[in-house]
N, CA and C atoms as a LAMMPS dump frame, in Angstrom:
ITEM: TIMESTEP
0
ITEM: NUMBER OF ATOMS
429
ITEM: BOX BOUNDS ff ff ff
-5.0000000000000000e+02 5.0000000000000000e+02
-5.0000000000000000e+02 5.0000000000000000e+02
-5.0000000000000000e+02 5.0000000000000000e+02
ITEM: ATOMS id mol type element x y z
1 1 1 N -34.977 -445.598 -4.613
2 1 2 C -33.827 -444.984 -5.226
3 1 3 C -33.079 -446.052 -6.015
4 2 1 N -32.691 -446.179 -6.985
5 2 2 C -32.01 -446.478 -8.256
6 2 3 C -30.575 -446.103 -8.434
7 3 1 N -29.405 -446.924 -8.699
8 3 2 C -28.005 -446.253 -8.563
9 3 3 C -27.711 -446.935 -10.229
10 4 1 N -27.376 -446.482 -10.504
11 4 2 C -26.732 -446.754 -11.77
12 4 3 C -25.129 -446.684 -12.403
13 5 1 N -24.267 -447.333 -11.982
14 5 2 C -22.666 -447.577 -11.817
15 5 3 C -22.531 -448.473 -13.251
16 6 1 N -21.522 -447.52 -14.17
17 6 2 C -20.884 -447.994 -15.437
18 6 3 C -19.812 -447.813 -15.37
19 7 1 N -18.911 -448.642 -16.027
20 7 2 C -17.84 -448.566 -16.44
21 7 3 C -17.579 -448.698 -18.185
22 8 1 N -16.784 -447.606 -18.851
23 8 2 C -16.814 -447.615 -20.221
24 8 3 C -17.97 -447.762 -20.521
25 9 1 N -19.101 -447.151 -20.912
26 9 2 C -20.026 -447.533 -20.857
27 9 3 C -20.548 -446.405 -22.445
28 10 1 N -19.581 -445.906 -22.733
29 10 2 C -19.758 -444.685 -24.043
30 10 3 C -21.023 -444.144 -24.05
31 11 1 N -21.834 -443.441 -23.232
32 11 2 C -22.462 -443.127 -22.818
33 11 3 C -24.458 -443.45 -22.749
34 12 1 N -23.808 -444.879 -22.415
35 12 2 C -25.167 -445.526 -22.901
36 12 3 C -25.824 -445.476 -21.418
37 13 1 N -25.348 -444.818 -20.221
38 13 2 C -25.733 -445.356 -18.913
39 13 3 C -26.961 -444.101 -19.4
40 14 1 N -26.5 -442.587 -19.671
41 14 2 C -27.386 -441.582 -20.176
42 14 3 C -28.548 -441.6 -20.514
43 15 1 N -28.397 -442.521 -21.725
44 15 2 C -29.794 -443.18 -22.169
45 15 3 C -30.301 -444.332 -21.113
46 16 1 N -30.119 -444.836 -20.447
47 16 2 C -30.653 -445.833 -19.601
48 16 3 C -31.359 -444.518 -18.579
49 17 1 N -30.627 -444.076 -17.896
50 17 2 C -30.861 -442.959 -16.857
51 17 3 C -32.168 -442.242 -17.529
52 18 1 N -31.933 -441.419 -18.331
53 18 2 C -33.414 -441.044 -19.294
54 18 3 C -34.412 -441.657 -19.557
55 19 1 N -34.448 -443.21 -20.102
56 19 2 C -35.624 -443.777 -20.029
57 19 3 C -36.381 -444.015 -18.324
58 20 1 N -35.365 -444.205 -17.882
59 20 2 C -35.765 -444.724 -16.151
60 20 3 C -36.7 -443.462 -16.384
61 21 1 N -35.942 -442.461 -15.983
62 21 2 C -36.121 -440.898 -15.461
63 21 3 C -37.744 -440.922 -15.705
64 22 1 N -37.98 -441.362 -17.321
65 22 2 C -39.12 -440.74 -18.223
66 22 3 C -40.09 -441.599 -17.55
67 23 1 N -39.888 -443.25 -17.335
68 23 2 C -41.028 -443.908 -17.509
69 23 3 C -41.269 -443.749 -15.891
70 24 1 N -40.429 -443.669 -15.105
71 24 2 C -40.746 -443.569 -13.193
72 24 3 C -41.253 -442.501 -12.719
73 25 1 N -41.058 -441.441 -13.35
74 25 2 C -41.499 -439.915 -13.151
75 25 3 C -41.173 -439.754 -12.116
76 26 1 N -42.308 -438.749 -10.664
77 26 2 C -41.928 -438.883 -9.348
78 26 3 C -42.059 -440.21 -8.563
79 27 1 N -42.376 -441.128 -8.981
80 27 2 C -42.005 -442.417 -8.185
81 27 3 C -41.023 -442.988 -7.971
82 28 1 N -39.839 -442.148 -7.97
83 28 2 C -38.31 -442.936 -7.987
84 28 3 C -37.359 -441.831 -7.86
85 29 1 N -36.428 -442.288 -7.97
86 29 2 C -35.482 -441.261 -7.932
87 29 3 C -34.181 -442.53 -8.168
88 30 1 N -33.096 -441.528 -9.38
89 30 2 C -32.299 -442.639 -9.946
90 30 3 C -30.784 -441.503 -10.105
91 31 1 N -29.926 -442.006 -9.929
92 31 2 C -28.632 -441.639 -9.712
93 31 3 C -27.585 -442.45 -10.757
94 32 1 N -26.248 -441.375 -11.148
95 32 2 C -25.62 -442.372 -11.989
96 32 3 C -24.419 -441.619 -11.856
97 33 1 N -23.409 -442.361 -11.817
98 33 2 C -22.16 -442.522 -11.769
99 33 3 C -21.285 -443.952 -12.568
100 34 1 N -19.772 -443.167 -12.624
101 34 2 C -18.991 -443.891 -14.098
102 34 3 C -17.859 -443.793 -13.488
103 35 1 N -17.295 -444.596 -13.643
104 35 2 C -15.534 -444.708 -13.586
105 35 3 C -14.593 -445.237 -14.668
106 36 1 N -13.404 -444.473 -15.2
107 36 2 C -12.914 -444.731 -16.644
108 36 3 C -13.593 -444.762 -18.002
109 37 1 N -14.124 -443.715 -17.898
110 37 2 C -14.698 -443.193 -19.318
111 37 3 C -14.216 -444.043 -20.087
112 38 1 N -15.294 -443.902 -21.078
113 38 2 C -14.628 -444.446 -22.685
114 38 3 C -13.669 -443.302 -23.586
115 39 1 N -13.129 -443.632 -24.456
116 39 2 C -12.469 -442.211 -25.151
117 39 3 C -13.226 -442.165 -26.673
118 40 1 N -14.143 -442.895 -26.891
119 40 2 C -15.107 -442.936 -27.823
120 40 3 C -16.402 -443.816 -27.823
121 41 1 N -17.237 -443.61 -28.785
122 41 2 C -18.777 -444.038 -28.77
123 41 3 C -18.438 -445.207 -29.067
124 42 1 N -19.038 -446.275 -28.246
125 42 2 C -18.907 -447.662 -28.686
126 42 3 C -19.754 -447.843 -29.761
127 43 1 N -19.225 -448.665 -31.311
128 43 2 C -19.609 -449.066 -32.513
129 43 3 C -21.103 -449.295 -32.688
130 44 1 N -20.701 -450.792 -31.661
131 44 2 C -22.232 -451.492 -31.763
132 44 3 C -23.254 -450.697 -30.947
133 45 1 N -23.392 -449.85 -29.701
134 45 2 C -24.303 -449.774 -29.576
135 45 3 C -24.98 -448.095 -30.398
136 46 1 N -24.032 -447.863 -31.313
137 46 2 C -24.574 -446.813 -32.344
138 46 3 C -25.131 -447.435 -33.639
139 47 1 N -24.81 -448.455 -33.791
140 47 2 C -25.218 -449.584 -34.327
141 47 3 C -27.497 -449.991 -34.081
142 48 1 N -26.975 -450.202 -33.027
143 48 2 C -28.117 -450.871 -32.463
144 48 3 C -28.729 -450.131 -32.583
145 49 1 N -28.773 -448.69 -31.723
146 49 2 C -29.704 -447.578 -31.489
147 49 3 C -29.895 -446.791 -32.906
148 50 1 N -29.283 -446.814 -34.324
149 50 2 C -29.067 -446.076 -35.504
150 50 3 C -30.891 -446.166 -35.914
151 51 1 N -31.379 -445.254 -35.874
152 51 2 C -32.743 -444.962 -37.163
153 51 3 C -34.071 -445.516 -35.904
154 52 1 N -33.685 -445.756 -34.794
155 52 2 C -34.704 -446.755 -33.904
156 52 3 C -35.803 -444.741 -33.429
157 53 1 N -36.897 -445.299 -33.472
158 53 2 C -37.718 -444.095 -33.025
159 53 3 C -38.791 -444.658 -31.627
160 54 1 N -38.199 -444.052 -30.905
161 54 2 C -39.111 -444.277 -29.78
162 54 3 C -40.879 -444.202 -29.789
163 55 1 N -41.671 -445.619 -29.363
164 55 2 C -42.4 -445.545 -29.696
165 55 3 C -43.513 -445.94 -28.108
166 56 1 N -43.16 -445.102 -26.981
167 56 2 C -43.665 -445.715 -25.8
168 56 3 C -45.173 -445.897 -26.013
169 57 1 N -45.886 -446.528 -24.834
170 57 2 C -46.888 -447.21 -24.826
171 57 3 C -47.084 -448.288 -23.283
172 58 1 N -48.089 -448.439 -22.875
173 58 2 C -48.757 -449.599 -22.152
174 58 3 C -48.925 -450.708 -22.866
175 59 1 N -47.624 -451.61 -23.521
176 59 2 C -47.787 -452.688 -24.283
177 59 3 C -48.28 -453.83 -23.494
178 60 1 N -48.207 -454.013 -22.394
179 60 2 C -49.05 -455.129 -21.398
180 60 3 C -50.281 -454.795 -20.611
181 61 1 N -50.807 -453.774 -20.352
182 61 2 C -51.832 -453.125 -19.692
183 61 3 C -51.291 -453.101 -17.897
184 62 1 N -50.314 -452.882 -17.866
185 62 2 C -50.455 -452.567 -16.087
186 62 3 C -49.967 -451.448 -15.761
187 63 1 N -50.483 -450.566 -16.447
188 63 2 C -50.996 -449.293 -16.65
189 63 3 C -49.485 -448.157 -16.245
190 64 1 N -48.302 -448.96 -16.608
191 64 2 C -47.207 -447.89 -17.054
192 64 3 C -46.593 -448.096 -18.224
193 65 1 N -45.995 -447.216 -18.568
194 65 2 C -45.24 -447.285 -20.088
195 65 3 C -44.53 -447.984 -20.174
196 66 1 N -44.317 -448.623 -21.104
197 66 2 C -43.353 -449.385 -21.801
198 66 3 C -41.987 -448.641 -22.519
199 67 1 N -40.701 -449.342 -22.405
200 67 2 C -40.143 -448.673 -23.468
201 67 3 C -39.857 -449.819 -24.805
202 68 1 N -40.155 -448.81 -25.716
203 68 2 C -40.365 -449.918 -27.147
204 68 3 C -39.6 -448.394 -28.173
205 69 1 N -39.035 -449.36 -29.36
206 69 2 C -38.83 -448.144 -30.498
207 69 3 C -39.073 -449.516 -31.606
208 70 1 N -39.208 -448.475 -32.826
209 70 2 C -39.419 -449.024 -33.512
210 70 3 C -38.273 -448.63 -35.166
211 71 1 N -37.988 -449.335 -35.838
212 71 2 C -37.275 -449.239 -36.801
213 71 3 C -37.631 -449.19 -38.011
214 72 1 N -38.022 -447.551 -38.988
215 72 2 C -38.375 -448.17 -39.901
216 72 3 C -37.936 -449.075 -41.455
217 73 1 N -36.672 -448.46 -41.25
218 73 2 C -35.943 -449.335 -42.496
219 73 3 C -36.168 -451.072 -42.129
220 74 1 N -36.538 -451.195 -40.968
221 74 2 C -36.475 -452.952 -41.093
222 74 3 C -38.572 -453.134 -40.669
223 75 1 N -39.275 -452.407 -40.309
224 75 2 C -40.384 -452.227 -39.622
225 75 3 C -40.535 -453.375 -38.322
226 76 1 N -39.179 -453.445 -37.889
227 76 2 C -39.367 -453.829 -36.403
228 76 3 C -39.645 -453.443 -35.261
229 77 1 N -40.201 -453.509 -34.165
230 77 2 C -40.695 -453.187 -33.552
231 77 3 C -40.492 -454.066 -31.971
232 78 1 N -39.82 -453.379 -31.101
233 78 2 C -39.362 -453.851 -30.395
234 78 3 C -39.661 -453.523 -29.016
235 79 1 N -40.075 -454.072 -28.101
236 79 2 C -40.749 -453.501 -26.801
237 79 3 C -40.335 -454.479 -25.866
238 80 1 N -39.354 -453.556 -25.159
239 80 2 C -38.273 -454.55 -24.322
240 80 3 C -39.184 -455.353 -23.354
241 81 1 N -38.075 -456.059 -23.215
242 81 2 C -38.546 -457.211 -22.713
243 81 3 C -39.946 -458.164 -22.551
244 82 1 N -40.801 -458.125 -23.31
245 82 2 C -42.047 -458.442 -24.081
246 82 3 C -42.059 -459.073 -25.234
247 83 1 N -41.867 -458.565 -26.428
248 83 2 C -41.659 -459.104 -27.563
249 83 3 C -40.714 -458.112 -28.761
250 84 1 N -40.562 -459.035 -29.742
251 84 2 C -40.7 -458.214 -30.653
252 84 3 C -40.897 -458.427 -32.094
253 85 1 N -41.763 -457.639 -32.993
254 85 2 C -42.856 -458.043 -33.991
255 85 3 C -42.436 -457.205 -35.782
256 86 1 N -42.569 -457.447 -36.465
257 86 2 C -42.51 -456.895 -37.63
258 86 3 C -43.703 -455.877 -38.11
259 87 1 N -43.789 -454.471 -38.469
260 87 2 C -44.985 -454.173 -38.901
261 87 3 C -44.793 -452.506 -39.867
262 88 1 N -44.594 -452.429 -40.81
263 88 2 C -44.39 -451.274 -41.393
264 88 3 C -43.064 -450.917 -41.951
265 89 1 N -42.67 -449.339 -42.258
266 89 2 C -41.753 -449.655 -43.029
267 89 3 C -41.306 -448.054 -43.39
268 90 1 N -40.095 -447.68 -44.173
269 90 2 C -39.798 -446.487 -44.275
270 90 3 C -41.093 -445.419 -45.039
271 91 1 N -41.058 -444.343 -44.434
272 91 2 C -42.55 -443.589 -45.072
273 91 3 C -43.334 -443.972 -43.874
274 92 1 N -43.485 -444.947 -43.086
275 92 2 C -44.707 -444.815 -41.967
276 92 3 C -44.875 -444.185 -40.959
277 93 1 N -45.736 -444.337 -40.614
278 93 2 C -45.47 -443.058 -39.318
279 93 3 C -46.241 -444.398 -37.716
280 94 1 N -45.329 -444.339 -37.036
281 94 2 C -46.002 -445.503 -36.142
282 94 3 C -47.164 -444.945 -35.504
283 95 1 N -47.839 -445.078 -34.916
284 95 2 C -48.872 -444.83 -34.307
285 95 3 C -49.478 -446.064 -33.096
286 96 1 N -48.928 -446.29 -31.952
287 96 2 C -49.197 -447.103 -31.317
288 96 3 C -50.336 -446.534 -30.43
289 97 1 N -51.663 -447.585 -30.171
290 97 2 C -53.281 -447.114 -29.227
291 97 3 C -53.207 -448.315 -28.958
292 98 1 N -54.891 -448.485 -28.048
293 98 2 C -55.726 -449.762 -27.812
294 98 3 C -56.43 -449.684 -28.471
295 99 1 N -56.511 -450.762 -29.452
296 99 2 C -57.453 -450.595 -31.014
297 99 3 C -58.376 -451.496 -30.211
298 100 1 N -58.33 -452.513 -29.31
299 100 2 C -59.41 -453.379 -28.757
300 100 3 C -60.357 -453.153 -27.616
301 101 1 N -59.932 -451.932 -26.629
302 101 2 C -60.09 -451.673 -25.568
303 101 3 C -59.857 -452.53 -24.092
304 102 1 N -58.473 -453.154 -24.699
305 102 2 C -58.005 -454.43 -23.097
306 102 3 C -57.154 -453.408 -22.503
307 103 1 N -56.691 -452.392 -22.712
308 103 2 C -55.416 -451.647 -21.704
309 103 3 C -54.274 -451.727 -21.869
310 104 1 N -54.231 -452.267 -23.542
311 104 2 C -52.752 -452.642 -23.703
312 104 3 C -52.857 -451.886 -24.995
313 105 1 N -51.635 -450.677 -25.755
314 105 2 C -51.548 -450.37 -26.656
315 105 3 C -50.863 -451.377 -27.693
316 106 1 N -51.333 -451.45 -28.802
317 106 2 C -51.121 -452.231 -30.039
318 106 3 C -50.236 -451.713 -31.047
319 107 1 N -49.366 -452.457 -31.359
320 107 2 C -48.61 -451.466 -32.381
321 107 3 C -49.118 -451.55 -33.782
322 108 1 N -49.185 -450.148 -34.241
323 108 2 C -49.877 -449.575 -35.146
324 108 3 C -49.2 -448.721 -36.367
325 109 1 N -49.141 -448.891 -37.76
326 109 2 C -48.871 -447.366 -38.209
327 109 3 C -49.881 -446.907 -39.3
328 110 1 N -49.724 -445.947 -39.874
329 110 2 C -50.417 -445.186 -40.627
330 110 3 C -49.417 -445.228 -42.4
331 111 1 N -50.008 -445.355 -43.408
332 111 2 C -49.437 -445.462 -44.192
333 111 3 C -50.053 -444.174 -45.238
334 112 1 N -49.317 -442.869 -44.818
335 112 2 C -49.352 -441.714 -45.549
336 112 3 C -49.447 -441.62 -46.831
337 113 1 N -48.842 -442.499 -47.988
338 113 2 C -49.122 -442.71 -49.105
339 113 3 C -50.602 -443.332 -49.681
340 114 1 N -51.195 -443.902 -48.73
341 114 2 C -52.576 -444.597 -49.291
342 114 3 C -53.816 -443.96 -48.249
343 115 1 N -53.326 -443.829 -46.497
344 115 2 C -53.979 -443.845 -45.85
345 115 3 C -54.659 -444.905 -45.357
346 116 1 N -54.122 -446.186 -45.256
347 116 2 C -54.422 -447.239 -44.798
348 116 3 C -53.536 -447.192 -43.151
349 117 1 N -54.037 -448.285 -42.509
350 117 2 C -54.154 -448.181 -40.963
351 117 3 C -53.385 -449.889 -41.207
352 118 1 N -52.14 -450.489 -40.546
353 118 2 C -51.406 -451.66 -40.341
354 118 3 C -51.632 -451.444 -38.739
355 119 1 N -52.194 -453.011 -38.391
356 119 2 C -51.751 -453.077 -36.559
357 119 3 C -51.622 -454.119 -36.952
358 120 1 N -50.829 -454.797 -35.34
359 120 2 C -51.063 -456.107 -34.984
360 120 3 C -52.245 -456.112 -33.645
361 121 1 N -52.616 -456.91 -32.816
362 121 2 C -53.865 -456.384 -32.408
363 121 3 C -53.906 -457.647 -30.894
364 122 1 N -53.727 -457.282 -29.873
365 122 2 C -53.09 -458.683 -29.022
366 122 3 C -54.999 -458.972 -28.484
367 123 1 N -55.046 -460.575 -28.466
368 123 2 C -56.234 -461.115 -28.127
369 123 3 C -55.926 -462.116 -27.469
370 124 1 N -56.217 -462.024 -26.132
371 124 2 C -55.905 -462.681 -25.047
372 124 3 C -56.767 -464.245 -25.607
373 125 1 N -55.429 -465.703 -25.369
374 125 2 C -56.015 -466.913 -26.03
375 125 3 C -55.613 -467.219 -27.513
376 126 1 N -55.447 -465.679 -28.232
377 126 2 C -55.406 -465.97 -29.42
378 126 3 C -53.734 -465.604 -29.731
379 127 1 N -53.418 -464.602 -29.448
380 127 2 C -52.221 -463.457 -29.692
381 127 3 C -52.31 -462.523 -30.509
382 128 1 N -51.272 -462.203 -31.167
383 128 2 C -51.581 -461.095 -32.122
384 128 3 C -52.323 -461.321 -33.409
385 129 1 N -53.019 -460.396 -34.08
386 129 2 C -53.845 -460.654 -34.907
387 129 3 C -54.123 -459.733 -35.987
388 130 1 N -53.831 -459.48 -37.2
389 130 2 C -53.762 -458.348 -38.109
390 130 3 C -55.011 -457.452 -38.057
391 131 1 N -54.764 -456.364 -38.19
392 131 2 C -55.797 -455.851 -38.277
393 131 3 C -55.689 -454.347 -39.652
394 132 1 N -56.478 -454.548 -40.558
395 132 2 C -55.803 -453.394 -41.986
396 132 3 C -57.241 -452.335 -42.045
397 133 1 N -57.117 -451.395 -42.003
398 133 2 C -58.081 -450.742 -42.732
399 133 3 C -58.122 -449.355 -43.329
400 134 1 N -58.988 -449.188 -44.216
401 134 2 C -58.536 -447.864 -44.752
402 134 3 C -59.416 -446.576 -43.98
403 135 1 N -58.67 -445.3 -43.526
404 135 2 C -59.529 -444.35 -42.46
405 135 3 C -58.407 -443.253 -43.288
406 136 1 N -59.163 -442.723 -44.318
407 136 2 C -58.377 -440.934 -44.483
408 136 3 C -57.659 -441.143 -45.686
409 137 1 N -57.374 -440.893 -46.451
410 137 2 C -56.621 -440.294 -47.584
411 137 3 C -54.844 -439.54 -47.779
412 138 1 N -54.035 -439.58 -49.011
413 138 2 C -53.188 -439.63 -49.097
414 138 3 C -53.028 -437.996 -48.902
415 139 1 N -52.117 -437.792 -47.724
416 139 2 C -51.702 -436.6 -47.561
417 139 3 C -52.239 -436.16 -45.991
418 140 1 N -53.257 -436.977 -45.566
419 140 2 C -53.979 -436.501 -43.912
420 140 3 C -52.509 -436.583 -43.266
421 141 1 N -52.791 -436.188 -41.859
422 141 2 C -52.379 -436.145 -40.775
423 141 3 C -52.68 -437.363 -39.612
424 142 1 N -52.369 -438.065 -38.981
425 142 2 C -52.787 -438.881 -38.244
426 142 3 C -53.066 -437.895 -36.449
427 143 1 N -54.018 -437.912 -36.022
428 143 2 C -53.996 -437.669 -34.559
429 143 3 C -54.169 -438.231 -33.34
């Protein structure tokens, strides 16, 4: 069990509580409580969270999700507490897999205008490693 106690917290404990919720499923159980509300949305963290698209994944391979989003006006890509990497851009559509088959999803997107494929590609010894190719045409669907 998980307790989760904020203060002013403009309702960011919500979103904390939700990711828990999502990535623990029935293995947990998480609780939340607040004392002295805020009387508005704190700046920065509407700031922070503005345009970010959730992009979960097994970014380390120990076989639970990660929480990561990704941004495309800046094509950052951010996967808490792990890293975080540059890769794509407004118009993309992320698409995070295991392009290598180690158990770790790679962040990936699809570039709808050409149909080209952007990853970075993690190789244990080496690190990340580009990987470009073209799979499908302007206008597909990615699945």
């Amino acid at each position: 069990m998980v307790l989760f106690l904020c203060n002013h917290n403009a309702g960011r404990w919500q979103m904390v509580l939700g990711f828990f919720t999502h990535l623990a499923g029935d293995r947990a159980v998480a609780w939340s409580g607040g004392f002295e509300s805020g009387t508005e949305i704190n700046r920065s963290a509407v700031a922070a969270t503005a345009g970010a698209v959730p992009v979960p994944g097994d970014y380390n391979g120990d076989g639970r999700t990660d929480v990561a989003v990704w941004r495309p006006s800046t094509g950052e890509w951010w996967v808490f507490d792990q890293y975080t990497l540059i890769l794509g851009g407004s118009g993309d559509v992320p698409a995070p897999r295991d392009l290598n088959g180690d158990g770790r999803a790679d962040p990936a997107v699809w570039h709808p205008s050409t149909g080209v494929w952007d990853s970075q590609v993690w190789y244990a010894g080496y690190g990340f490693l580009p990987l470009s190719y073209q799979f499908g045409v302007a206008g597909d669907i990615p699945v």
